[in-house]
N, C-alpha and C positions, 0 to 999 in steps of 0.2 A: 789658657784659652782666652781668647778677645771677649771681652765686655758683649759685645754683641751677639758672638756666637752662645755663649751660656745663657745668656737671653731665650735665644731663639730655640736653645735644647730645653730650656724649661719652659717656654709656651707649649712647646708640642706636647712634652708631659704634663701639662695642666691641661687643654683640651682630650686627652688619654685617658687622665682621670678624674675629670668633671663630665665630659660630655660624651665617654667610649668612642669616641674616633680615631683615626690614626691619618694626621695630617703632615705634608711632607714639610720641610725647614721652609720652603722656598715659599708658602703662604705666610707665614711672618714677616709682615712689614713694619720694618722698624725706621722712624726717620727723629732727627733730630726735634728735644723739645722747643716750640716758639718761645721766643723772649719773654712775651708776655705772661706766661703760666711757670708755675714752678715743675722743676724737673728737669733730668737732664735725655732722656730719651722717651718717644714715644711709642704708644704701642699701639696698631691699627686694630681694631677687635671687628668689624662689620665682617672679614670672612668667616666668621666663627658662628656669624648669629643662627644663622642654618641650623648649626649643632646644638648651639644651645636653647635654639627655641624661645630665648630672650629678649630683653629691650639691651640695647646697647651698653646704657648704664650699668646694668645686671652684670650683664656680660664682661664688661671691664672688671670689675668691683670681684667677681667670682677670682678672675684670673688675673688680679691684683693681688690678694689674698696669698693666694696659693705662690705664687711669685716670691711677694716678699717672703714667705715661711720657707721656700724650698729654694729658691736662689740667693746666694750668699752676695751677689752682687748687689741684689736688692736689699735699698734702706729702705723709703717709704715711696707711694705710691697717691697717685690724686687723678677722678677720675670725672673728665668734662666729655659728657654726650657718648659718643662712641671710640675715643682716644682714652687711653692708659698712659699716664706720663708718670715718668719711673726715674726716680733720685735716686742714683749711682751711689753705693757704701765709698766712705773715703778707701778702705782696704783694697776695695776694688781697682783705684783711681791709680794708688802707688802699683798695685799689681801689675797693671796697665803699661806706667811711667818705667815699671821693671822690666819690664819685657819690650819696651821699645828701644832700652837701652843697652839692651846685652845683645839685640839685631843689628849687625853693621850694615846690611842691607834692609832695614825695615821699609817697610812698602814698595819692595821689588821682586819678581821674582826669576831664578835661576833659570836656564835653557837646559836641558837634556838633550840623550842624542834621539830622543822621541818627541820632541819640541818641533811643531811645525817652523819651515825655511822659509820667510819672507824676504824679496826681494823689491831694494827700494833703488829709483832710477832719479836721479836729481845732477844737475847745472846743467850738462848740455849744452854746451857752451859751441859757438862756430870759431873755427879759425881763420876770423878775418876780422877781428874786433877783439879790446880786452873787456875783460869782465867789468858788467856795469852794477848799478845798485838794485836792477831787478836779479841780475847771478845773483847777488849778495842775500838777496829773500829768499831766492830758491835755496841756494846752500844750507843756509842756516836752515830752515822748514826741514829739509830733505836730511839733511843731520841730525839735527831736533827726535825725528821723526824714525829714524835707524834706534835711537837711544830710547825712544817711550819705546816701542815693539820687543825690544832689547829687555827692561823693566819688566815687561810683559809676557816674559818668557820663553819667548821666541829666537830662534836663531836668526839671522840675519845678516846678509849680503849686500852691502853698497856699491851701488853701478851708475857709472858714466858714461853717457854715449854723445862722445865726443862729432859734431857735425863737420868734417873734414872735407866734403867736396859737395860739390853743387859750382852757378854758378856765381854765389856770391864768393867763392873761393879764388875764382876764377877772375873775376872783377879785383882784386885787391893785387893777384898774381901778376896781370894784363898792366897796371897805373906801378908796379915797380918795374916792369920792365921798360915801358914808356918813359919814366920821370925818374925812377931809382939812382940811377948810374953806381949801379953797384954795392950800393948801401947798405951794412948790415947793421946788427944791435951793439956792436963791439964799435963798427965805426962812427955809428953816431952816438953812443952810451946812452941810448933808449932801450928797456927791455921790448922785447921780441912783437909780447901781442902789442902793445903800444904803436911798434915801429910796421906794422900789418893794419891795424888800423887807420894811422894816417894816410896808408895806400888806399884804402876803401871810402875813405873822405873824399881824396883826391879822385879816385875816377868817377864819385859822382855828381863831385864839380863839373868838372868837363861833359860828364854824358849828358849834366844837364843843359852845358849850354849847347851839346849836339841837338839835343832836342827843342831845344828852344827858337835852332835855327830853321832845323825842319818842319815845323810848325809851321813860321810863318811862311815858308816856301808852298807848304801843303795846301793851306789857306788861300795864299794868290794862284794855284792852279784850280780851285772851285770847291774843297771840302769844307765842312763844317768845322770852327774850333778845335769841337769833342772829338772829330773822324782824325782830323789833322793832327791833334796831338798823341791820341790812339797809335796812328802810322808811326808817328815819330818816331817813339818809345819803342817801337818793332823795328826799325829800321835805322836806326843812330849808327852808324860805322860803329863806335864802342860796343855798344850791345852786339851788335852782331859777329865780331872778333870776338868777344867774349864765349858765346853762344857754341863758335866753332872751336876753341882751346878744351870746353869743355866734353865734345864730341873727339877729339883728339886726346885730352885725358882717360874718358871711357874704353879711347882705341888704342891703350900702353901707350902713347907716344913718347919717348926715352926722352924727349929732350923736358916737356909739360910735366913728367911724372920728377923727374930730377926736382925740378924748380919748386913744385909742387911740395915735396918730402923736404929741401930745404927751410924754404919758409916758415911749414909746418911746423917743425922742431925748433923753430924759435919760437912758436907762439905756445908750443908745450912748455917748452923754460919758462917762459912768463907766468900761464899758467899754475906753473906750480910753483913758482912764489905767492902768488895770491891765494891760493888756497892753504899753502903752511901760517902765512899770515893770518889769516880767518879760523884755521884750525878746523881746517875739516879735510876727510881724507877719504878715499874708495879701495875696493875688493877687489874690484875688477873694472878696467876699462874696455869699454866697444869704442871700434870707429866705424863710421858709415861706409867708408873707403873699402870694408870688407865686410861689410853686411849688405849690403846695397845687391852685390852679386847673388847673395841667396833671397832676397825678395822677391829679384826677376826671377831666380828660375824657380821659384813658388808661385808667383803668377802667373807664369807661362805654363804649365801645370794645370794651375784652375783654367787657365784659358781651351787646355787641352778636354777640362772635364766637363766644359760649359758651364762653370764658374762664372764667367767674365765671356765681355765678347771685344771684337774687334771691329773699330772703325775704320772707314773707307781712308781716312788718310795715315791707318797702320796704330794709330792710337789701342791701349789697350784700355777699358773702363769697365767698373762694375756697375749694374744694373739694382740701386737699393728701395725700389719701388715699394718692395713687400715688405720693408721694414718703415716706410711710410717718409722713405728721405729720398733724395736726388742721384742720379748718377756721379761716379767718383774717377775720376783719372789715374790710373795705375803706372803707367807707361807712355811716354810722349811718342810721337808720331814718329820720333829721328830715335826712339829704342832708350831715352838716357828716362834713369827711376825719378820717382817724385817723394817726398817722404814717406808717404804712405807704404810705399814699396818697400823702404828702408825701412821703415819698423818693423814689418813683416817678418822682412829677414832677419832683424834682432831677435825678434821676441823667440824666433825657432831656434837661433844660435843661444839663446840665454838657458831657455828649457831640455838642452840638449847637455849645457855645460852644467847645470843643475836642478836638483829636483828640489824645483822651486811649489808651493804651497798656497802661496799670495805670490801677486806683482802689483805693483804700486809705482805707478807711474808720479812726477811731482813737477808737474808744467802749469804754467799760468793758464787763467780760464779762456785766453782768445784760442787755447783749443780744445775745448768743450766738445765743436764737432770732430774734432779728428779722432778724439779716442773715443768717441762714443762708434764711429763708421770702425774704425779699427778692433774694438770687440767685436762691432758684429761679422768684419770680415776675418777675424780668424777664428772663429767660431765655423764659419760657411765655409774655412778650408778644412776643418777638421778637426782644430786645436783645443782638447778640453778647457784650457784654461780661457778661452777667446771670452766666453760670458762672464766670469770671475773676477778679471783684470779691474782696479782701482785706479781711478784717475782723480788725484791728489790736486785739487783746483786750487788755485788760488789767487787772487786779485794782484790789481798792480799797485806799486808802491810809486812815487812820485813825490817832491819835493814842492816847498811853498813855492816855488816859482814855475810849477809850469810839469810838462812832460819830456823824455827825453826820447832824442831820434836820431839812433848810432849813427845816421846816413849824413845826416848832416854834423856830426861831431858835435851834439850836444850832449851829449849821454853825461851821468854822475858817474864818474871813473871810480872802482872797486878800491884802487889803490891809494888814489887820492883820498878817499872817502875815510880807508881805514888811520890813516898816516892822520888826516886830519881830526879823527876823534882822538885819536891818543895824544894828541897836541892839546884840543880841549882840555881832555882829563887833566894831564900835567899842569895845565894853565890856573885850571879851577882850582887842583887842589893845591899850587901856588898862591892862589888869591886866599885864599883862604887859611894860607898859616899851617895845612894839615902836616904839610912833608917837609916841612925846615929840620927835624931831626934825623931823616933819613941819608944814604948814603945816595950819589950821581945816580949808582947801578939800579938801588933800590928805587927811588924816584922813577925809573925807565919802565923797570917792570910792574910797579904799579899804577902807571899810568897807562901800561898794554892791554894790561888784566881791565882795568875800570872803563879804559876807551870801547874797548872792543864788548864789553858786558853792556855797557849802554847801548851799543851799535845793536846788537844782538837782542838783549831784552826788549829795545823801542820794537824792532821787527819781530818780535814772538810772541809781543803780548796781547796783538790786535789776531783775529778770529781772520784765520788765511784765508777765507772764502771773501773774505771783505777790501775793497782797496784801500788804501791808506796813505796818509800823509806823513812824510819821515821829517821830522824836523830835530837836526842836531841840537838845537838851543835847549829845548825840550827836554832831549834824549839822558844828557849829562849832568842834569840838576841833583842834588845832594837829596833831596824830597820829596816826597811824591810816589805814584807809581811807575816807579826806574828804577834799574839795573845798578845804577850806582847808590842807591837808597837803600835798596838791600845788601851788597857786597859793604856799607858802611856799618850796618846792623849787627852782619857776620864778625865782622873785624875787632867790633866795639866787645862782640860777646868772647872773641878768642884772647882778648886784654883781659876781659873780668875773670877768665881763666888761669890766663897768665900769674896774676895778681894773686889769686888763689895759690898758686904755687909757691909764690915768692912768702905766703904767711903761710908755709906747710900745712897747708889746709885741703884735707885727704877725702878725696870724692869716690864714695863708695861703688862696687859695682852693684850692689842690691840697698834696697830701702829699706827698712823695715813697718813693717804693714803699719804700726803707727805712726809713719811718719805725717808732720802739720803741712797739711793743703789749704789753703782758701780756696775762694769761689774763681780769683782769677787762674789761678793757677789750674783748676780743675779745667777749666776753662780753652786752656792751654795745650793742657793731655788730651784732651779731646780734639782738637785742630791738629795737634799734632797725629792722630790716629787716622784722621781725616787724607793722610798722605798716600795710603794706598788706594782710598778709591777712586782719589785725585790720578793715582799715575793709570789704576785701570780703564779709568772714561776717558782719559789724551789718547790710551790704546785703541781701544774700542771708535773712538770716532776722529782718531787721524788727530787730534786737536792739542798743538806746542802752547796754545792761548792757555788752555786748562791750569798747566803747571806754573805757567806763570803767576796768572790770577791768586794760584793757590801761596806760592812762594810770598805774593804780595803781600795779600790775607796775615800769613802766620807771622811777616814780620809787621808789618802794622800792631797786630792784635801783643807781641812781645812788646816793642817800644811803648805802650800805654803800659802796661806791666811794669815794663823798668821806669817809668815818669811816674808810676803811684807805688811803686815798692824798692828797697834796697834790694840790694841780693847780697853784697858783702857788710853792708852793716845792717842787716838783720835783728831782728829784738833776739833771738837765742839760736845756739850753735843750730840746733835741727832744723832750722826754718833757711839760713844760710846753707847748709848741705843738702835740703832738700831743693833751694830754688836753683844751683849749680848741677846741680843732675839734672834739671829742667834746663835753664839753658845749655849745658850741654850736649844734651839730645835736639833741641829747636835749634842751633849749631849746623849740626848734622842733617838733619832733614834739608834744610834750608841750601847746605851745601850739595845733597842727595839732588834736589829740584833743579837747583840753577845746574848742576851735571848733565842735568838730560836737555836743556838748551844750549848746551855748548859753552856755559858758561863756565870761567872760573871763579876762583875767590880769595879775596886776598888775607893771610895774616893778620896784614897790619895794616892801617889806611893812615 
């Protein structure tokens, strides 16, 4: 049983029989002791005064007493005001270090087939652009965040709902038919989304300087700037070709649906290069292309039950008066959906293909309003889950130079990005002497492993709710709080392991209760105990930052350890065998945490 939990069964027996009450586990408050006082755990005594009819002092000091005589975890005990602070027996501490180490999954726990189904939605990618550095946040978040739920004992579902048609689809389709002359990923040796996006650069070249013309044309027949460029942007020959392919799409047209599913499946290839490369992967994919159709005939539906109503130019909109917001657009005037409508239709084809528990949407905060109207309209269609739905916010990420705007081809390219850190890695740890004895092969993949843990760990260890600055120079430093700081931590502990082998030096699976602890090491088993409640608060509150922070914490707090103690030349064999069952577990955990970030961990560094 955990140090805490025996705690907590002998406070209730001490308030039992000191005070005749029967209080439940869950008023035992226990929190770690402050620095400043001796002890290693504290004990809240103020609910108890009721019972005891005492001064707090009293209060401690009775069920101090009784503690240390009846709980075997308890050495001694010191009591300031109305806190109990309670020094952990060393017996205890190995007990502890015993049981975290014969757990392969210590501070996780299993799914059953009675484990509620959490369903988690992340990238969302369009097909008309490749994947930029903000996919790259979502991914990682939206994976991160499958792996804490996972931890947590949940079954879970990874969904991508793929945005296939609208018409920014339609705009990239329109500028290769225009300018393409037939070009595909094979003839130019550009992957797919790449060679799909520079279509959608280019038609917004041009549209813009369509607009630009009719602007000034608008201007000299008597409009205002603002009206003139308004007009414009509505009436550019592109946009409006545009506008009708898309109405011709919606209409089966054989020749737009052909061209449409071509494209498309080149921007799928690319896609999934970039995602094996990132290492992240889904359950099931949606496309809009086929949800879209059960949106409309779900609002056409509520339109039938007075749901929603209709406007005079055939538009369909909901009325969110009573929910203290604006009217919302369901349905454009010429019948083609809007998003809103396409989630609709997802959320019913998702709930249909499983019996889903939670839904956990993982979209950046600029739409804050859409899933907040999107609860409440599928709630107002009937859907029990409509009020329950999670909307997984998160800020933008942006580089020191600025923001990026796929329209005009400035975006941080997904691909470039990755390619580029695993160059850093290799570079650094060239600079540094670390891989002059490895092999080409090995040199490659540790420089995968290290690029992409720094890519990864910079974006997981900032609180998603918050925007943030990605700065590669940063990200890949040997020091610090980064991904490559701790994968070198790991490495260094799987050597002193190694090492251990090579002097047949035999790592028990159990300790024995007198095995030599200091105060750091106590220290240690304690942070290390600290890993489950680490992974149950990332569950609880959605938060990849958590594990991070924590993974940070345990290897910080080891490297001071290994700067003020040996571990293989130890003053005697037990203090040596006792500190390699510690790092071997701080090993494990360490590897357990960077797991649920996506991360991995190298051998060797």
């Amino acid at each position: 049983m955990k140090i805490e939990n025996q705690i907590s069964c002998a406070a209730v027996a001490a308030v039992k029989e000191l005070y005749g009450q029967d209080v439940p586990e869950s008023m035992v408050q226990l929190q770690k002791t402050r620095s400043d006082f001796e002890g290693n755990l504290t004990l809240v005594v103020f609910p108890f005064l009721k019972m005891s009819r005492k001064k707090p002092e009293d209060t401690a000091q009775e069920i101090g007493e009784y503690l240390q005589k009846n709980c075997k975890a308890i050495a001694e005990f010191n009591v300031v005001k109305g806190f109990l602070n309670l020094s952990i027996a060393p017996a205890a501490w190995v007990g502890l270090l015993n049981d975290i180490n014969a757990d392969e999954n210590f501070g996780e726990k299993k799914a059953d087939e009675n484990s509620p189904l959490v369903m988690i939605e992340y990238s969302s990618p369009n097909t008309n652009k490749p994947l930029h550095l903000g996919h790259v946040r979502n991914n990682l978040l939206g994976w991160s965040l499958a792996k804490i739920m996972e931890a947590n004992g949940n079954k879970v579902v990874k969904t991508n709902i793929v945005n296939d048609r609208g018409i920014h689809i339609m705009k990239s389709m329109l500028a290769w038919i225009k300018w393409g002359e037939g070009c595909t990923p094979e003839s130019t040796g550009k992957k797919g989304d790449h060679l799909i996006g520079d279509f959608y650069v280019l038609f917004d070249k041009h549209y813009r300087e369509e607009v630009a013309e009719l602007t000034k044309k608008f201007v000299a027949e008597g409009l205002s700037e603002e009206d003139a460029k308004k007009k414009a942007e509505q009436e550019a020959p592109l946009i409006v070709e545009a506008h009708e392919m898309l109405v011709k799409w919606e209409g089966g047209d054989p020749e737009v649906r052909a061209l449409w599913e071509k494209m498309n499946n080149w921007v799928y290839a690319g896609f999934d290069e970039t995602y094996k490369a990132m290492g992240v992967s889904f359950d099931k994919i949606y496309y809009e292309s086929n949800t879209y159709l059960e949106g409309k005939k779900i609002v056409e539906k509520g339109l039938e039950e007075g749901k929603f109503y209709r406007r005079d130019d055939n538009s369909v909109w909901a009325d969110l008066a009573e929910n203290g917001l604006d009217e919302k657009l369901l349905l454009r005037s010429d019948g083609t959906s809007v998003y809103m409508t396409q989630d609709i239709g997802t959320a019913d084809l998702r709930f249909k293909d499983f019996p889903i528990d939670k839904m956990i949407y993982v979209v950046g905060n600029e739409q804050n309003y859409h899933f907040q109207v999107l609860s409440i309209l599928l709630d107002r269609l009937g859907y029990k889950f409509g009020k329950d739905l999670v909307h997984f916010s998160y800020g933008m990420v942006n580089l020191p130079n600025g923001k990026m705007k796929s329209r005009e081809g400035t975006v941080v390219d997904a691909d470039e990005l990755i390619a580029q850190m695993i160059a850093d890695a290799k570079a650094t740890a060239d600079e540094h002497g670390q891989s002059k004895d490895f092999s080409e092969e090995e040199k490659a993949e540790i420089a995968r492993i290290v690029g992409l843990g720094a890519l990864k760990y910079f974006i997981l260890k900032v609180d998603a709710r918050k925007n943030m600055l990605f700065n590669p120079e940063e990200s890949i430093d040997f020091n610090g709080n980064t991904g490559p700081f701790i994968q070198y931590t790991y490495a260094r502990i799987k050597s002193i392991l190694r090492k251990a082998g090579e002097q047949n030096i035999t790592i028990p699976a159990q300790l024995g209760d007198d095995a030599p602890l200091n105060d750091k090491e106590i220290e240690l088993i304690q942070k290390l105990n600290d890993f489950g409640v680490a992974v149950a608060d990332a569950g609880q509150n959605y938060n990849p930052s958590g594990i991070a922070n924590y993974c940070y914490e345990l290897t910080k707090q080891f490297n001071q350890f290994y700067h003020d103690y040996s571990i293989l030349g130890a003053d005697s064999d037990a203090e040596k065998v006792t500190r390699l069952v510690l790092a071997k577990n701080i090993a494990k955990v360490i590897k357990e945490g960077m797991a649920l970030l996506g991360i991995e961990m190298p051998e060797r560094m």
